[in-house]
Each structure stands twice: as structure tokens, then as C-alpha cells.
C-alpha positions as a printed Julia matrix, in Angstrom:
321×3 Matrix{Float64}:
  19.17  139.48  166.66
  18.65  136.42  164.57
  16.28  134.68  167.69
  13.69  137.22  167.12
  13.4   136.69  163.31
  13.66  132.65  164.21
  10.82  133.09  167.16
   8.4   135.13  165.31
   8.9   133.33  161.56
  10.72  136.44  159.96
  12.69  136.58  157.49
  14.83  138.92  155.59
  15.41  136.12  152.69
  12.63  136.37  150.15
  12.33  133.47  147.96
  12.41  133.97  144.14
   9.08  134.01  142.17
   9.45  131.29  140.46
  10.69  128.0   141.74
  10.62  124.19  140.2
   8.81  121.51  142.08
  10.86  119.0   142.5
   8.83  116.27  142.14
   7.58  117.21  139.09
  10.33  119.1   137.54
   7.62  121.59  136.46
   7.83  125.33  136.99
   5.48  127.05  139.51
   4.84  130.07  140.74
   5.1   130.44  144.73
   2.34  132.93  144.65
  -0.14  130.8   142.55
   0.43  128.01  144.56
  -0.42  129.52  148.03
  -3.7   130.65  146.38
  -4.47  127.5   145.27
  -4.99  125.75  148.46
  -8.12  124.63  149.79
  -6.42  123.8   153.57
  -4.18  125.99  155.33
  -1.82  122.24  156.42
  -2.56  119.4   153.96
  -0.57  116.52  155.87
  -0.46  112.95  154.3
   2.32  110.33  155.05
   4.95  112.36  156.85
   6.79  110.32  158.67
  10.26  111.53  160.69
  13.09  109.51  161.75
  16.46  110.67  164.1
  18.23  107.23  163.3
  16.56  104.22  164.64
  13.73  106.07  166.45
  10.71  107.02  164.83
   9.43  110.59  165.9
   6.56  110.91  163.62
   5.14  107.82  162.06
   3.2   108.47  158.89
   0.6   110.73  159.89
  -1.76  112.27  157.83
  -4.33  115.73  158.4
  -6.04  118.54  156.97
  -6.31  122.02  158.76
  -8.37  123.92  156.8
  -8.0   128.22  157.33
 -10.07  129.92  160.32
  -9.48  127.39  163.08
  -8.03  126.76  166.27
  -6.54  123.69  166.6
  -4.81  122.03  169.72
  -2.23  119.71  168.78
  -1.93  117.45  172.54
   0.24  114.95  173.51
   2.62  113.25  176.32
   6.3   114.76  176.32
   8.24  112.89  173.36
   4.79  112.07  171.3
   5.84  114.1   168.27
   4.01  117.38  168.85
   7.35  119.51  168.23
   8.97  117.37  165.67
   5.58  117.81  163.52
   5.22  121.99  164.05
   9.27  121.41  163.02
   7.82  119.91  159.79
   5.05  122.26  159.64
   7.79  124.97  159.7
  10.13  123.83  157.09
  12.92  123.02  160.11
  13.57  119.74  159.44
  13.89  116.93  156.32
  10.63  114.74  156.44
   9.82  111.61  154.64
   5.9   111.69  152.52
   3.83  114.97  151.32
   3.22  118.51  153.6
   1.87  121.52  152.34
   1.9   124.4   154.28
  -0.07  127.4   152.75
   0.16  125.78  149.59
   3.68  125.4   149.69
   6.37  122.36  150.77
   8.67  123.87  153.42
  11.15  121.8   152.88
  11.62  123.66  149.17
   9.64  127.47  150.23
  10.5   127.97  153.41
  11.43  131.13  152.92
   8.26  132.63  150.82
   6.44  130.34  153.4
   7.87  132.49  156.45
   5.95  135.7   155.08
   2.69  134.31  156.41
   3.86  132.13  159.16
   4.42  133.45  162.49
   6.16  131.07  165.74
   6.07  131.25  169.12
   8.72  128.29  170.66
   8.71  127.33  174.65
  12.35  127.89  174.2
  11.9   131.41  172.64
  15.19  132.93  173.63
  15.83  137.26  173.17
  19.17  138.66  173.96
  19.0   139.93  177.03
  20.87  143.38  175.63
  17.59  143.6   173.25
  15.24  146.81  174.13
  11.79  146.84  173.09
  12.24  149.83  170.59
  15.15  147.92  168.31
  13.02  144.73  168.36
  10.26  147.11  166.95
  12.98  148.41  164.65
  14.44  145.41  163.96
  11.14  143.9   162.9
   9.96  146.26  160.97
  12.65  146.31  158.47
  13.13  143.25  158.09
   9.52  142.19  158.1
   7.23  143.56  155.0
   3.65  142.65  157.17
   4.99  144.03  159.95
   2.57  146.88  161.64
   4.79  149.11  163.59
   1.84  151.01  165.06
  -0.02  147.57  166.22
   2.54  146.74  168.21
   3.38  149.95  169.64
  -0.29  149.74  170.61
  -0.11  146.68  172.39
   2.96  147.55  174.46
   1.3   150.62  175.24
  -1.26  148.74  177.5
   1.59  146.38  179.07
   4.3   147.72  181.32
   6.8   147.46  178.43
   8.84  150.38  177.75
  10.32  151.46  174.71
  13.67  151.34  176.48
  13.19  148.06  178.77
  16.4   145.6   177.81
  14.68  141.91  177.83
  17.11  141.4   181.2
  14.85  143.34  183.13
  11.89  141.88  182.13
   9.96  139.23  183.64
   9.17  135.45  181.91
   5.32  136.71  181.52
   6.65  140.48  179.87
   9.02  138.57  177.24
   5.84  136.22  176.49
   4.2   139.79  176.14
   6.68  141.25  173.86
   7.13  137.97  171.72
   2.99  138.36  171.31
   3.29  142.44  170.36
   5.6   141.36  167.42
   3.63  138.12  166.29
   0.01  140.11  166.57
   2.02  143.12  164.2
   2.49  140.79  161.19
  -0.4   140.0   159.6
   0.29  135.82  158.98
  -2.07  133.89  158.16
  -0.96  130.79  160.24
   0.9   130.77  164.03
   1.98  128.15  165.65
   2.8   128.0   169.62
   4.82  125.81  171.23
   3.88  125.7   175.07
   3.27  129.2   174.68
   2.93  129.9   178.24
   5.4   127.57  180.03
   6.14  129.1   183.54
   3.97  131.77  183.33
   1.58  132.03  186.43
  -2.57  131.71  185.56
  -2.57  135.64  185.22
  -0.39  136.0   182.64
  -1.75  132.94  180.84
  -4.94  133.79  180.89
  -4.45  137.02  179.89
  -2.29  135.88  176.89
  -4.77  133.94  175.26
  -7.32  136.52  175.87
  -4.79  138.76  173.91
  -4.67  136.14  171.16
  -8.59  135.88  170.82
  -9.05  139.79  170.82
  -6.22  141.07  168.79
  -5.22  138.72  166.59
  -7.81  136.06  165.58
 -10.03  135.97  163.07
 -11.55  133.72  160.17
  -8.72  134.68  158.39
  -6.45  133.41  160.16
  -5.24  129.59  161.58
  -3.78  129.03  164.88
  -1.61  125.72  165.82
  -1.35  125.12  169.56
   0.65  122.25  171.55
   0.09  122.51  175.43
  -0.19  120.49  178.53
  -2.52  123.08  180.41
  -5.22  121.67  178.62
  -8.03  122.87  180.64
  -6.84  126.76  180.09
  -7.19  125.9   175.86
 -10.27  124.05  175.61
 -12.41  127.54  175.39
 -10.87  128.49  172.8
  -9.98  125.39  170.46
 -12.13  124.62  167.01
 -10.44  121.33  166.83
  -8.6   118.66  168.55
  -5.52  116.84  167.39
  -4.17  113.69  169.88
  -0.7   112.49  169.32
   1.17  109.2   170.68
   4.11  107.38  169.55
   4.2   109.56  166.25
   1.04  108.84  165.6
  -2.66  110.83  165.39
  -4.68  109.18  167.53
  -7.78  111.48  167.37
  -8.2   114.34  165.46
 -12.14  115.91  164.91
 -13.46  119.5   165.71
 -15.04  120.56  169.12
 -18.4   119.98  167.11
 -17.92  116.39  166.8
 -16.21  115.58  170.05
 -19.45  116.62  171.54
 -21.77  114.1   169.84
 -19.06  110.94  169.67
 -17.75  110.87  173.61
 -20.43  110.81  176.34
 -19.22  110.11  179.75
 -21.65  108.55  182.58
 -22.19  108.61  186.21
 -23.59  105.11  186.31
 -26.19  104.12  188.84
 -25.37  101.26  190.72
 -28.27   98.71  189.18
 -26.77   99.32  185.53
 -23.2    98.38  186.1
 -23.72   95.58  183.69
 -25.47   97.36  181.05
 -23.33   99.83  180.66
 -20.41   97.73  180.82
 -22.19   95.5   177.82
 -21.74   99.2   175.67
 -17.85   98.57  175.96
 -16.83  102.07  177.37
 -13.45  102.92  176.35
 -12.92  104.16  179.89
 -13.66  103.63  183.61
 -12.88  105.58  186.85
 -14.11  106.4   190.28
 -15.4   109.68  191.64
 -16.06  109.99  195.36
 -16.85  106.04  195.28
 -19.12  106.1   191.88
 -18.35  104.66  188.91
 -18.02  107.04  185.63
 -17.9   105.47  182.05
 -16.74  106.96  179.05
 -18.13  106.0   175.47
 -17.56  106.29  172.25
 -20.41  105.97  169.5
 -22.88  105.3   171.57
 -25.77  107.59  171.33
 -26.61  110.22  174.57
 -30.12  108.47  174.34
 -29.54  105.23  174.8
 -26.77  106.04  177.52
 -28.91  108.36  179.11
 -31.21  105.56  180.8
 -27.71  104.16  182.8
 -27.4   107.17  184.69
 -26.32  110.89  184.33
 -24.54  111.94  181.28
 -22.05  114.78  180.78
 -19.49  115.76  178.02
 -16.33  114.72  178.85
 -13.51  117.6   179.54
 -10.06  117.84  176.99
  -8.22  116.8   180.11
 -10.46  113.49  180.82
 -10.68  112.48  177.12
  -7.07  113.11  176.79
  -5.92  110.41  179.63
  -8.31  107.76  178.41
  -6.93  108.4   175.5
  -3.05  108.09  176.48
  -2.93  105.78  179.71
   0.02  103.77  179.1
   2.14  106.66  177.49
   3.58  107.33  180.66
   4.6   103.89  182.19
């Protein structure tokens, strides 16, 4: 029974009221602190080492509360090892506050507003819905019992259904009826929707927009079906090597990167902008800039935003060889 508290950020620990910072060696309250903060992640020089290799390499961001971010990168760029961080899972070297709090020292006061979602989100397979309910809701003090009773009601989850009858895309459904119950102010998702076919992954994050979002509420995703999050994201985090290698909202993505369809007689202007990126589609050559104003661009030929997908492998060719 311990998964299901791990997978949905549960607890049964509380943390005590008062607590000393450790850096300071003053006395805070955990309650005033979470208050306090301005951004829901306040990220600045956390770096993470597993002996000689670097995982995360002194990265530094802001999240602030009511977004959607999307947290992309190649397999073994650092995406888990920083929600790890994020989560109070693992030592880190510099400064993280989560919530207002440093999960390395409030994890467990932390976990009251945090819900988590892993791609290796294991159940027992003995586990029925009804004492996962159960389970939850004791153990759990923002856990709705009647939310997600009403979610389950419109899957075909039954009260009684053990998790070894159930299908990959019906555990994904009953991990989301218990996270969508607790009213947290931050989830995170790890590959939320690994082997699930385009049904059930579309209709999960249709779930997620619908019942659980709001401007209350922060949501941290990592992915590589990129194209099936980009509807939904405020903000875009790229990670490589450890490192942030982009990170700006939706917003601003739109006005820096302009990708071109050049026309044949420009080739050299455009290639005097210094695109970041080139590539051919059905034998004509597309461009992809950064900075460089939609007017001025627009005169080479016929201008587009570029998709998560393209930006992200002009962003990370050479990750993979």
C-alpha cells in the first residue's frame, strides 16, 4: 500500500509546525513560509551528481502558480533527476524551493500540496479500487472521497476491480481519480501516459484540463509525445546534458522563433540572418530563426510558427549521436 501514497505524493507523516532552517539556524514556521512565496518552484544553482557524472548541472528557474509547464528533453537529459529534486527524493547541491519550502528539510509538510504521477507508477495488483479510495482517504487530509468516486463513476472502474484486471490505460485512470481528489496545489507527471494508445491519452489530458486545472493550481509535465502537450502547455522548459537550454512561456515562443519556407531567389538572404536551423520539405528549403522579426523574414518567403516537436530537434540535434 505504500506505492499509492509514493505515486500520488501522500503522506501519513505530518511535519511539525515549527522547524529550523538550516542555513540560517533561525526558527520558521512551515506554514508562513509556504505563504510567503511569490513562485510555486524557485530553482537557482541545483546541481546533482551520482559520482563522476553530472545529472543536473547548475540550473536555475522560476515557475510561478497557475501554469502549465512542459519540462522536455532526450532520455538521460535530467528531466527525472530534477522532478526527483522538485520532490524532495534526492540530496541536491545549490537552493530549491518548492511551495515555499526546501524538500530536502519539508518534505513531508511539502507532500500535503504536492501530488505525483511516475511512468513507473506501480499498484499491487491485489489493490481494489474501493481500499485505494479507503486507503487514501485516511491517510490523506485533502483527499475528496466523493470526487473521486465521481470520476470512477464515468470510467469502467468498479468499486471491486483488483488493479490485475485492469488495463495500462484504467490504472492511468485510477492513479488520475486519486490525484484529481486531493486538492494540491502542484502535480508533477512523469511520462504520464507511456503505453497508453492515443484514446486513452487524449482523453487523460482532457481529464486533467476539465477536472483538475485551474489558476490555482501548477502542473509539471516531462513527455516525449510532444505534439499531444503543446495545446495545453503555458510554458516550455528544454533540458540537455543537465542543463536548461530554453525555458520561456508559449507567449514568447511565438514572437522569438519564426520558421520559413524560403523561396528559391532568397537562399542567400536568409542564410545572411544566421537561422539556427535548416531542413528540407518535399525538396524546399525551411529556415528557422531566432530574434529576427516576422517582418523582416516575411519578405524571404512564407512564415509559420514553428511546432514543440520542430523547435525541440533544432534545439537537441546532437543529443542523440
Amino acid at each position: 500500500m505504500n506505492a499509492v501514497v509514493n505515486e500520488v505524493g501522500a503522506t501519513a507523516d505530518r511535519a511539525a509546525d515549527m522547524s529550523v532552517d538550516p542555513d540560517s539556524g533561525a526558527t520558521n514556521n512551515a506554514a508562513t513560509a509556504k505563504a510567503a512565496t511569490a513562485s510555486v518552484i524557485s530553482a537557482t544553482g541545483v546541481s546533482k551528481r551520482y559520482g563522476k557524472q553530472v545529472a543536473v548541472d547548475n540550473i536555475s528557474f522560476e515557475i510561478p502558480s497557475g501554469r502549465i509547464v512542459g519540462l522536455i528533453g532526450p532520455n538521460g537529459s535530467g528531466k527525472t533527476t530534477t522532478l526527483k529534486a522538485v520532490l524532495g527524493l534526492i540530496p541536491f547541491e545549490g537552493h530549491l524551493s518548492v511551495l515555499g519550502l526546501d524538500p530536502r528539510t519539508h518534505r513531508d509538510a511539502l507532500m500535503e500540496d504536492v501530488c505525483f504521477i511516475a511512468d513507473v507508477a506501480i499498484l499491487p495488483r491485489w489493490l481494489r479500487v474501493c481500499d485505494a479510495i479507503d486507503f487514501l482517504a485516511g491517510v490523506h487530509p485533502k483527499f475528496n472521497r466523493e470526487k473521486a468516486e465521481r470520476y470512477i463513476a464515468h470510467t469502467k472502474l468498479k468499486p471491486t476491480m483488483k488493479v490485475k484486471a485492469m488495463s495500462k490505460g484504467m490504472i492511468v485512470q485510477l492513479h488520475l481519480a486519486l490525484v484529481m481528489a486531493i486538492d494540491a496545489k502542484l502535480l508533477v507527471l512523469d511520462e504520464p501516459t507511456l503505453g497508453l494508445d492515443i484514446i486513452y491519452r487524449k482523453q487523460f489530458y482532457q481529464n486533467l484540463l476539465e477536472d483538475y486545472f485551474d489558476e490555482q493550481k501548477t502542473i509539471i509535465i516531462t513527455t516525449h509525445q510532444v505534439e499531444e502537450v503543446e495545446h495545453i502547455l503555458s510554458d516550455l522548459m528544454f533540458i540537455r546534458d543537465g542543463k536548461i537550454v530554453l525555458s520561456a512561456s508559449m507567449e514568447d515562443l511565438g514572437e522569438r522563433y519564426v520558421e520559413v519556407m524560403v523561396e528559391p531567389g532568397q537562399m542567400n538572404a536568409a542564410n545572411a540572418l544566421q537561422p539556427i536551423d535548416k531542413r528540407t520539405v518535399f525538396g524546399k528549403s525551411v529556415m528557422l530563426f531566432d530574434g529576427v522579426p516576422r517582418s523582416q523574414l516575411a519578405v524571404l518567403g512564407e512564415t509559420r510558427n514553428p511546432s514543440i516537436a520542430d523547435l525541440f530537434v533544432a534545439t537537441m540535434k546532437g543529443s542523440y549521436v
